[in-house]
ROFI-982176 format. One line per 5 residues: number of its first residue (from 1); their letters; for each residue x, y, z of N, C-alpha, C. Coordinates in pm, 1 decimal, always signed. Layout:
REM ROFI-982176
NUM	a	X Y Z X Y Z X Y Z | ...
This chain:
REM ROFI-982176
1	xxxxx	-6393.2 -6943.1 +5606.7 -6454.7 -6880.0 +5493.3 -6368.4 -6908.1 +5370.5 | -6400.6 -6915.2 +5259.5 -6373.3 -6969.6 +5148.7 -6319.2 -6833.6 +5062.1 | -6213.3 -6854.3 +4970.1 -6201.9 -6759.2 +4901.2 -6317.6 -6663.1 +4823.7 | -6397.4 -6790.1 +4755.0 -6549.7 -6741.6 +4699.3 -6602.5 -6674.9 +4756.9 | -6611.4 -6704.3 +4857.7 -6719.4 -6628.0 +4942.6 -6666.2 -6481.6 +4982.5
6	xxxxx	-6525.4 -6483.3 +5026.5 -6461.6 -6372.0 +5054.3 -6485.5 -6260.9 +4972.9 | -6430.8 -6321.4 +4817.1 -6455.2 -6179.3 +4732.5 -6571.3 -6130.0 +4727.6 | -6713.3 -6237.4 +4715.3 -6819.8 -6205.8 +4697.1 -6890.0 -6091.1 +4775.9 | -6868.9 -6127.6 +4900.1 -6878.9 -6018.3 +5035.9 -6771.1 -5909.6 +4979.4 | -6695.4 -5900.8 +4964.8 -6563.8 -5763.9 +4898.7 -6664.1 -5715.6 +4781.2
11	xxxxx	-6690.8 -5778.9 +4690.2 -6787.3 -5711.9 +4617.1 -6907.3 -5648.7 +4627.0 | -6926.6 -5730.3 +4690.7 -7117.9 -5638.2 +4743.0 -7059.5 -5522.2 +4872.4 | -6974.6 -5509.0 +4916.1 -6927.4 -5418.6 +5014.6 -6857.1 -5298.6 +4934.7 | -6795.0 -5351.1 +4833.9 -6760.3 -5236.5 +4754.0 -6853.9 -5153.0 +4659.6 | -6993.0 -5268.7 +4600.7 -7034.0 -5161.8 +4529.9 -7153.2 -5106.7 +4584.4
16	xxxxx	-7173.6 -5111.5 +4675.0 -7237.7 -5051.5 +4775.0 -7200.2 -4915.9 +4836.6 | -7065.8 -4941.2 +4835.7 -6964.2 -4807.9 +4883.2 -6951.0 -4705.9 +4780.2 | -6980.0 -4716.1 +4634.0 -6878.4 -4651.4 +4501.0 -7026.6 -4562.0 +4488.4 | -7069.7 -4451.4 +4448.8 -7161.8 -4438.6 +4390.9 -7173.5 -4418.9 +4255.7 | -7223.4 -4433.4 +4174.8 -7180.0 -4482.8 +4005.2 -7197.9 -4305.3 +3958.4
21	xxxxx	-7304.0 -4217.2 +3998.7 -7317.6 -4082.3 +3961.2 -7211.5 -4019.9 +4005.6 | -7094.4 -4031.3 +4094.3 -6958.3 -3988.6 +4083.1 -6903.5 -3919.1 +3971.1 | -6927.5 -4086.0 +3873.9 -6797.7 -4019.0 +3772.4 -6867.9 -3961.3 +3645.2 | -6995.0 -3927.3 +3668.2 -7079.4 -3879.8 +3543.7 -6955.7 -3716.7 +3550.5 | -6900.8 -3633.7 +3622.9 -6842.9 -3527.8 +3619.8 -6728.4 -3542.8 +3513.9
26	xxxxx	-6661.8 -3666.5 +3499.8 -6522.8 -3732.0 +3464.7 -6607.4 -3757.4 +3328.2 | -6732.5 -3800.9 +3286.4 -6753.3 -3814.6 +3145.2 -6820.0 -3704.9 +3080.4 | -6870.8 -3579.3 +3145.7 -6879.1 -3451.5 +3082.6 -6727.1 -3380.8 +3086.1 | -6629.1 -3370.7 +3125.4 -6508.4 -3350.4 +3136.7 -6435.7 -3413.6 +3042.7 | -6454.9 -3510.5 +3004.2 -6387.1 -3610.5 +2878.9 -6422.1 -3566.7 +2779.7
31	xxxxx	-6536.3 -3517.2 +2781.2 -6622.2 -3458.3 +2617.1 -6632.7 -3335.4 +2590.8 | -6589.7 -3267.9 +2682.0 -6543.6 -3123.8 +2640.4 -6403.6 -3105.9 +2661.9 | -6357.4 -3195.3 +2664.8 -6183.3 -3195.8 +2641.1 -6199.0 -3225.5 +2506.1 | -6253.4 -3360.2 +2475.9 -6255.6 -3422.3 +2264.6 -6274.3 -3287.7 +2196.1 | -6400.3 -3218.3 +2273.1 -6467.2 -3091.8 +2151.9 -6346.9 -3021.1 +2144.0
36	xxxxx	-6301.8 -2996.9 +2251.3 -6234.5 -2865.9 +2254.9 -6078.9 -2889.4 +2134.6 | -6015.7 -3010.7 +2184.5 -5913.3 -3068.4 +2098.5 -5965.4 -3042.3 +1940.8 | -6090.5 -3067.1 +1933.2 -6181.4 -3079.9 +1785.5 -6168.6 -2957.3 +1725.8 | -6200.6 -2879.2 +1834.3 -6226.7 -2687.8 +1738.0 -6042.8 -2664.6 +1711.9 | -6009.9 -2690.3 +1829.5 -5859.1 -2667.7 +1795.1 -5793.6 -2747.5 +1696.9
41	xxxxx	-5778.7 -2823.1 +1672.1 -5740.3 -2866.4 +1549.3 -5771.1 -2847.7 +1401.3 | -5948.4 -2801.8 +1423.5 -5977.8 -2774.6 +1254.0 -5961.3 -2577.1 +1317.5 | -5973.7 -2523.8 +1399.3 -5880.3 -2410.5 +1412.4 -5771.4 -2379.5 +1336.2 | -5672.1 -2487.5 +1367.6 -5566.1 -2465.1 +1323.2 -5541.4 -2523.0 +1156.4 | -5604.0 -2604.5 +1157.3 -5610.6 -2630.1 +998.8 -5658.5 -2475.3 +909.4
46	xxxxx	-5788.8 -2413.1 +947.1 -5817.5 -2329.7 +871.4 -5709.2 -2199.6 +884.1 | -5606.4 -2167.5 +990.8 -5544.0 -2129.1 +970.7 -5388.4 -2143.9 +881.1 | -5397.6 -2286.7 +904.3 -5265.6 -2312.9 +777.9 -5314.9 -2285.7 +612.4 | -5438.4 -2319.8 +608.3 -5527.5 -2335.6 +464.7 -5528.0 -2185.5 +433.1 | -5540.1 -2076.2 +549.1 -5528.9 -1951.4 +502.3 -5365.1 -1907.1 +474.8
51	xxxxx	-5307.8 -1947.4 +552.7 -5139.7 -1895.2 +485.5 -5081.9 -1939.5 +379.5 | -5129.0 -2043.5 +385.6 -5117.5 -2089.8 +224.0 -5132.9 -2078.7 +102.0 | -5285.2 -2035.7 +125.2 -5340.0 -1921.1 -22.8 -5235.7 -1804.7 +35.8 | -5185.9 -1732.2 +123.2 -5147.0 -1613.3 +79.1 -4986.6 -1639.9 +14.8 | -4921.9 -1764.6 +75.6 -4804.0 -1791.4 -11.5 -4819.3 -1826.5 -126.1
56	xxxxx	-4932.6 -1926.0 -197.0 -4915.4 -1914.0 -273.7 -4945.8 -1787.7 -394.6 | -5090.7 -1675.9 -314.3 -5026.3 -1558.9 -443.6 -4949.2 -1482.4 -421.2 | -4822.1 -1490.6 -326.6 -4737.3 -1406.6 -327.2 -4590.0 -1482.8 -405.3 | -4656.8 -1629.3 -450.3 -4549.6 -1636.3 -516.9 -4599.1 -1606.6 -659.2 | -4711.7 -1645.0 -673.4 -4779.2 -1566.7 -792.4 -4707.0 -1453.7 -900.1
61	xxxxx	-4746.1 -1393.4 -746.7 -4722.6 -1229.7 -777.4 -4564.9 -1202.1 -819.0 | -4485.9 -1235.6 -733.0 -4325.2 -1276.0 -783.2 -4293.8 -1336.9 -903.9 | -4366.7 -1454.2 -954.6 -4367.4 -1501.7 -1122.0 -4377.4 -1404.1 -1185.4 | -4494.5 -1375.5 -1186.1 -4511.1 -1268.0 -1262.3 -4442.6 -1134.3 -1270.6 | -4371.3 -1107.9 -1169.4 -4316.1 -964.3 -1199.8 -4192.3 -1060.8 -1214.2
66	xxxxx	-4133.9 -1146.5 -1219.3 -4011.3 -1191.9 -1289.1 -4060.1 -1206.6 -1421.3 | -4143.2 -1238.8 -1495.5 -4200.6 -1220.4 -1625.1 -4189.4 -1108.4 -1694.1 | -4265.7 -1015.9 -1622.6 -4286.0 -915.0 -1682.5 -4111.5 -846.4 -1698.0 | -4058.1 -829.2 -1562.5 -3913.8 -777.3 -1606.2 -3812.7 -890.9 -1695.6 | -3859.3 -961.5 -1740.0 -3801.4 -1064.0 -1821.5 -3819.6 -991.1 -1990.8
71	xxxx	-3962.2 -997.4 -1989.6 -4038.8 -921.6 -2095.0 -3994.2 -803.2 -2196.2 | -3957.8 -759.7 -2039.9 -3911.7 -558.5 -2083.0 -3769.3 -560.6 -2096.1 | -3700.8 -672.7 -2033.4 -3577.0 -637.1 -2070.9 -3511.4 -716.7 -2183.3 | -3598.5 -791.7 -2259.8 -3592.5 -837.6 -2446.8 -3616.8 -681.8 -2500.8
């Protein structure tokens, strides 16, 4: 028997053996891993975007009362 021939028979024996609806589990599993990575990440974005507005009016708020006691004490 010939190499050719060998694999050819290895091939039709193998995909005969594999069933292809197997790994449909492995590609709904892949795509709710992406989503999930997805919410979590703009998750976490909208949580940095919120601490941020609050640093920045709490530095705001600090300008300004360095102002104002700047103000009062001319």
């Amino acid at each position: 028997m010939t190499l050719a021939t060998t694999l050819a028979l290895l091939s039709i024996w193998l995909q005969a053996s594999v069933n292809p609806d197997q790994f449909n589990n492995y590609l709904v599993l892949g795509y709710v891993v992406m989503w999930l990575i997805g919410f979590v990440y703009v998750i976490s974005l909208a949580v940095r975007q919120r601490n941020l507005q609050k640093d920045v009016q709490l530095m705001q708020r600090i300008l300004q009362e360095d102002e104002d006691a700047t103000k009062s004490g001319l």
